[in-house]
N, C-alpha and C positions, 0 to 999 in steps of 0.2 A: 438547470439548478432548481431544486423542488424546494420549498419552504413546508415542512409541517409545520400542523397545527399542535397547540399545547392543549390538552387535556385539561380539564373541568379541578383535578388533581393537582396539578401542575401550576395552574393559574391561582389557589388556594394559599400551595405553598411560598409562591412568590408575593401572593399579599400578606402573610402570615410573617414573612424576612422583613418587608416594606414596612409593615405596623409596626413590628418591633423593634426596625431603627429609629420610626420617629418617636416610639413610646421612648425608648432611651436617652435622644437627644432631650427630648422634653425635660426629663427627671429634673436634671438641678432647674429649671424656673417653677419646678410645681415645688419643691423644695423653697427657693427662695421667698412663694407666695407664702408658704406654709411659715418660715420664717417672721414675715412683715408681719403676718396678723400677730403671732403671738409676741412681737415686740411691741404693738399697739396695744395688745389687752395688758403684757408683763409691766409695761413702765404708768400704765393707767391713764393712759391717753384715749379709747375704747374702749370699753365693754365688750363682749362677745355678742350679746344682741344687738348695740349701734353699728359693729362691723358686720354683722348677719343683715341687717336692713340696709348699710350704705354699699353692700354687695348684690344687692336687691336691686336699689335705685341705678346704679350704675347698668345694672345691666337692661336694664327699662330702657334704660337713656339709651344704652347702645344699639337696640333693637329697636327703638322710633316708636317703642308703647306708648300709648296714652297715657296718664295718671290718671285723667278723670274719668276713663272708661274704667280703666282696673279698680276705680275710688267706687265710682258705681256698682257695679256686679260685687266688690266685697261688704258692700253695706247691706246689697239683696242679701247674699251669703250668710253674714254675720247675724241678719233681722230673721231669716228663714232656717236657721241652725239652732238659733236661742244662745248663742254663745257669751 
């Protein structure tokens, strides 16, 4: 009993079926985020900027960023832009 090998081709198309289930499944919670925010901005509880910045922080937090390093390098930023 011989096993071939799958093809460069082959293997493309089975990740290309893979992605597209999980892009599918995904759909209703990128939907439901899409949801939350603008129930946050619509009944005036957020802004679109404080939920643009508390998606920010969040995601700092989630990845063990710094603040005071990111505090640092956007003050160089910001003093060496002229902004």
């Amino acid at each position: 009993m011989s096993t071939e090998e799958k093809t460069t081709d082959e293997y493309i198309v089975d990740f290309i079926k893979a992605f597209k289930t999980v892009e599918d499944e995904m759909e209703p919670y990128k939907e439901h985020k899409r949801d939350l925010k603008k129930n946050y901005v619509d009944n005036g509880w957020l802004s679109k900027d404080e939920l643009r910045f508390a998606i920010k922080a969040y995601r700092m937090l989630k990845s063990d960023e710094s603040f005071e390093h990111f505090s640092e390098i956007y003050d160089k930023i910001s003093k060496s832009i002229g902004s």
